[in-house]
DRENPA-3360 file (N, C-alpha, C; in nm, 2 decimals, always signed):
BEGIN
1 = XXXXXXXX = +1.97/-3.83/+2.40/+2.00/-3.70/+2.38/+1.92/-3.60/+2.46 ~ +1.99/-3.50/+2.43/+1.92/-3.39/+2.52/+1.78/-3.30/+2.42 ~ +1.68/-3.27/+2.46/+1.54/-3.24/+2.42/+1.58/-3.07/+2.43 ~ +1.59/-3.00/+2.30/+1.63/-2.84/+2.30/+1.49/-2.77/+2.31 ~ +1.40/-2.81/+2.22/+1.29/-2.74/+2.20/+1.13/-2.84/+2.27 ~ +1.09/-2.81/+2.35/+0.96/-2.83/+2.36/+0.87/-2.88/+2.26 ~ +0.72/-2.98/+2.32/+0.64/-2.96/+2.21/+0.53/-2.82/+2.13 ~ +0.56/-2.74/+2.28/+0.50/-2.64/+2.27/+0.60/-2.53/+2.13;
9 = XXXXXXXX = +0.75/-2.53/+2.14/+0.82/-2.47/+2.03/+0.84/-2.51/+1.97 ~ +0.82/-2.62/+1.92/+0.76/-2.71/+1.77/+0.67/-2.66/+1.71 ~ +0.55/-2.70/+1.75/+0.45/-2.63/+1.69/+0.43/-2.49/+1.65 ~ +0.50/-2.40/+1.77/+0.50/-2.25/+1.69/+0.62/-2.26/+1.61 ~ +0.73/-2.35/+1.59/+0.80/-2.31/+1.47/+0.78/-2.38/+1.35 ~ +0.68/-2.48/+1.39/+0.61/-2.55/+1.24/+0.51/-2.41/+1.19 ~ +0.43/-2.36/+1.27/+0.30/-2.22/+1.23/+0.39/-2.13/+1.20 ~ +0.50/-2.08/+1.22/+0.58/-1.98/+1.18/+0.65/-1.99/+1.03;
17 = XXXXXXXX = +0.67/-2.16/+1.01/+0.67/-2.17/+0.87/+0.60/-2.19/+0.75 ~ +0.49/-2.17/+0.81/+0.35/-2.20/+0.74/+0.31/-2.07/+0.71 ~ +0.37/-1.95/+0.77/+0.30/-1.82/+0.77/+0.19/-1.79/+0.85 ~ +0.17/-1.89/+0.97/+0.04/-1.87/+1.04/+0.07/-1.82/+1.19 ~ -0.04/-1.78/+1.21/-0.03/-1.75/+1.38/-0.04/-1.85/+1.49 ~ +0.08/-1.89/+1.53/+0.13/-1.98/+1.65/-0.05/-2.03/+1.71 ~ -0.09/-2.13/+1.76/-0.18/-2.20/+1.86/-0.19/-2.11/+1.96 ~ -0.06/-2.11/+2.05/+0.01/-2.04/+2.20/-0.10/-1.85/+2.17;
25 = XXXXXXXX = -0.05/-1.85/+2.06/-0.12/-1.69/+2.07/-0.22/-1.67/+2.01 ~ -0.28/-1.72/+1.93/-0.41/-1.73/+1.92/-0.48/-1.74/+1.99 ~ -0.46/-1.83/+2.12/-0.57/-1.86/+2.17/-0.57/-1.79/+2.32 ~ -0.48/-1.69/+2.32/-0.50/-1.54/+2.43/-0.52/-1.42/+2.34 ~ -0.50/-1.41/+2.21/-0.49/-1.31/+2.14/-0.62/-1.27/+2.07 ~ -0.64/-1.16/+1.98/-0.76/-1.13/+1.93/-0.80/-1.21/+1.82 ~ -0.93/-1.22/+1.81/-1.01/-1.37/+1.65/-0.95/-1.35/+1.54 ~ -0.87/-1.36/+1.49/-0.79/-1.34/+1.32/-0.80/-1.46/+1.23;
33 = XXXXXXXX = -0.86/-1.44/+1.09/-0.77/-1.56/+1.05/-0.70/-1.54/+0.96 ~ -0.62/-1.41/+0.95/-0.52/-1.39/+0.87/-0.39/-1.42/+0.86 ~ -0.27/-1.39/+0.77/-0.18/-1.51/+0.78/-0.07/-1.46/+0.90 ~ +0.05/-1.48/+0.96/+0.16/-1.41/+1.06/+0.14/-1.29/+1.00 ~ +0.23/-1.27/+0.89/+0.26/-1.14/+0.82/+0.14/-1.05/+0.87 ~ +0.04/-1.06/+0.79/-0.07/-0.93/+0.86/-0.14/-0.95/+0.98 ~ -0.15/-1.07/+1.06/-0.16/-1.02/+1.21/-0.09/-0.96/+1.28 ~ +0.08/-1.00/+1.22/+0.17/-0.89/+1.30/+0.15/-0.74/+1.26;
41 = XXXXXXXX = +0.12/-0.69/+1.14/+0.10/-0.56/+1.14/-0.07/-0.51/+1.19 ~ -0.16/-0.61/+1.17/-0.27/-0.60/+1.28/-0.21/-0.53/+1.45 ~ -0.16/-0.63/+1.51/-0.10/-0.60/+1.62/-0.05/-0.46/+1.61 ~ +0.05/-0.42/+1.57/+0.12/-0.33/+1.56/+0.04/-0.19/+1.56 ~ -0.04/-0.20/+1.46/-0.16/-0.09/+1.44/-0.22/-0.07/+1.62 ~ -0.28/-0.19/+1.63/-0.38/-0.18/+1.79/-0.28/-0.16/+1.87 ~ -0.16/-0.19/+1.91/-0.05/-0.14/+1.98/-0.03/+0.03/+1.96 ~ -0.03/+0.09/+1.81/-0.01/+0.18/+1.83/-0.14/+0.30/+1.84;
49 = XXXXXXXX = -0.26/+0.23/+1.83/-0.35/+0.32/+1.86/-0.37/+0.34/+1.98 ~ -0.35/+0.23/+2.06/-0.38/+0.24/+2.22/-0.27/+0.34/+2.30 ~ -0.14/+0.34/+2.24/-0.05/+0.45/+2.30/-0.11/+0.57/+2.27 ~ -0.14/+0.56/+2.09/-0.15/+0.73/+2.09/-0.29/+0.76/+2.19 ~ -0.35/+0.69/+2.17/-0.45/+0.66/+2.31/-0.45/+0.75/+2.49 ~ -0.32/+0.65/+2.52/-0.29/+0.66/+2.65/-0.18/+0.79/+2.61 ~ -0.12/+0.80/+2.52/-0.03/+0.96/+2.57/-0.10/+1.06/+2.48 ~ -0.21/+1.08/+2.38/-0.23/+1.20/+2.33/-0.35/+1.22/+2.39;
57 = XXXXXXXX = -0.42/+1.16/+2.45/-0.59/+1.15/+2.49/-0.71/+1.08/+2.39 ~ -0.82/+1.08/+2.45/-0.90/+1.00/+2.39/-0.95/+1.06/+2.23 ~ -0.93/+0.98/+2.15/-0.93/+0.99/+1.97/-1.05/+1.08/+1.95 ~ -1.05/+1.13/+1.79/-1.23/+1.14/+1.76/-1.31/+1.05/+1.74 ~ -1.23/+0.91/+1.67/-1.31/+0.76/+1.62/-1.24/+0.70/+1.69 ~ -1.33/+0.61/+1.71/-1.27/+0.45/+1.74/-1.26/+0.34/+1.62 ~ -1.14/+0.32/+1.60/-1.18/+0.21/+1.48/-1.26/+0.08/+1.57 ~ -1.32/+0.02/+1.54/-1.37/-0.12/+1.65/-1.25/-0.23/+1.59;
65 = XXXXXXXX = -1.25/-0.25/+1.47/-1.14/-0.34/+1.51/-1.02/-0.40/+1.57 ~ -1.00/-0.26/+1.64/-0.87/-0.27/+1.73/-0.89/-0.33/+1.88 ~ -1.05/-0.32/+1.89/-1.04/-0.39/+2.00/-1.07/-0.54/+2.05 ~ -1.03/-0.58/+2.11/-1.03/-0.71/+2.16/-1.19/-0.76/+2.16 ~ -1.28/-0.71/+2.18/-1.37/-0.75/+2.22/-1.48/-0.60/+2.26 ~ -1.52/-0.55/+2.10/-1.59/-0.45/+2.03/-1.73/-0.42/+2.11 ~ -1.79/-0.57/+2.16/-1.90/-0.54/+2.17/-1.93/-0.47/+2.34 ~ -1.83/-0.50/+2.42/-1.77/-0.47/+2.52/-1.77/-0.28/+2.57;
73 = XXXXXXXX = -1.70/-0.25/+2.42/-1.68/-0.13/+2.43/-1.78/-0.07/+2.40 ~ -1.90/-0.13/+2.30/-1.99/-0.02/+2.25/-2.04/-0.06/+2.39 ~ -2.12/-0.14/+2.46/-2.16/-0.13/+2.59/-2.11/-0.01/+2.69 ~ -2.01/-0.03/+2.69/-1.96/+0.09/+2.73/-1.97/+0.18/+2.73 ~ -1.94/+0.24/+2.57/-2.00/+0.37/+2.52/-2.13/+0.42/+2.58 ~ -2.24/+0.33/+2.53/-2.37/+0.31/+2.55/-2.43/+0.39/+2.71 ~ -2.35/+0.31/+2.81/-2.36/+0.33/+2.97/-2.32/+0.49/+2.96 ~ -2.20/+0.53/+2.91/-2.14/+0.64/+2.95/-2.25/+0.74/+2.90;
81 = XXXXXXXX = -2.31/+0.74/+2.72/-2.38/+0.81/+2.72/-2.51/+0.80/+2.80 ~ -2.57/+0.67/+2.86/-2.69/+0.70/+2.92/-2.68/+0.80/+3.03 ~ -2.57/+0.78/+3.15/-2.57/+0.85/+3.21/-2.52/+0.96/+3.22 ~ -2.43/+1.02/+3.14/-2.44/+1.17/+3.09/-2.57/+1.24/+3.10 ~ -2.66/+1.16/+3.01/-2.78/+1.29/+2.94/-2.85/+1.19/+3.04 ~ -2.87/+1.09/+3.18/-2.99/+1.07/+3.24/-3.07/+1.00/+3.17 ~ -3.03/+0.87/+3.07/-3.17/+0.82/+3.01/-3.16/+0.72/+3.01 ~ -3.28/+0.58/+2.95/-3.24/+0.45/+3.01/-3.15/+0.43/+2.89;
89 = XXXX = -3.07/+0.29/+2.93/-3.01/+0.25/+2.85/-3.06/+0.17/+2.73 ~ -3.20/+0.10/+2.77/-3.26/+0.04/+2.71/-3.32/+0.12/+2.58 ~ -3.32/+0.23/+2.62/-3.38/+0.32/+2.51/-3.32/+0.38/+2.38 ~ -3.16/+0.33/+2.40/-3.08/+0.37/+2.28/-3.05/+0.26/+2.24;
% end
């Protein structure tokens, strides 16, 4: 017979019946270990803060958990404020 689904679309539709988040996206996606249901509205949330993001301008907070990889951004932060005000970075 002819082979419809992959091993790869097995498994995500074995995790999809489980309520879990597929292997395939997990493992490019952000650390979760919550179940489909609230990763997808996870997602949704970080999708929609990053637009209001990109079309209203930069927020007053950052939630950190929307980002991929938090510690990244406070570095970031961190650089931006040292060199605004001229001071080491080591010192904040």
């Amino acid at each position: 017979g002819l082979i419809v689904m992959s091993l790869d679309l097995d498994r995500m539709y074995t995790a999809f019946m489980m309520n879990a988040v597929p292997g395939l996206w997990s493992s490019v996606s952000f650390a979760s270990l919550k179940s489909l249901g609230s990763w997808v509205k996870d997602l949704i949330y970080r999708v929609d803060f990053m637009h209001t993001w990109l079309v209203h301008g930069e927020p007053a907070a950052f939630p950190l958990p929307v980002f991929f990889f938090p510690q990244g951004f406070m570095t970031g932060t961190l650089q931006t404020f040292a060199r605004k005000y001229q001071v080491a970075i080591d010192t904040l």
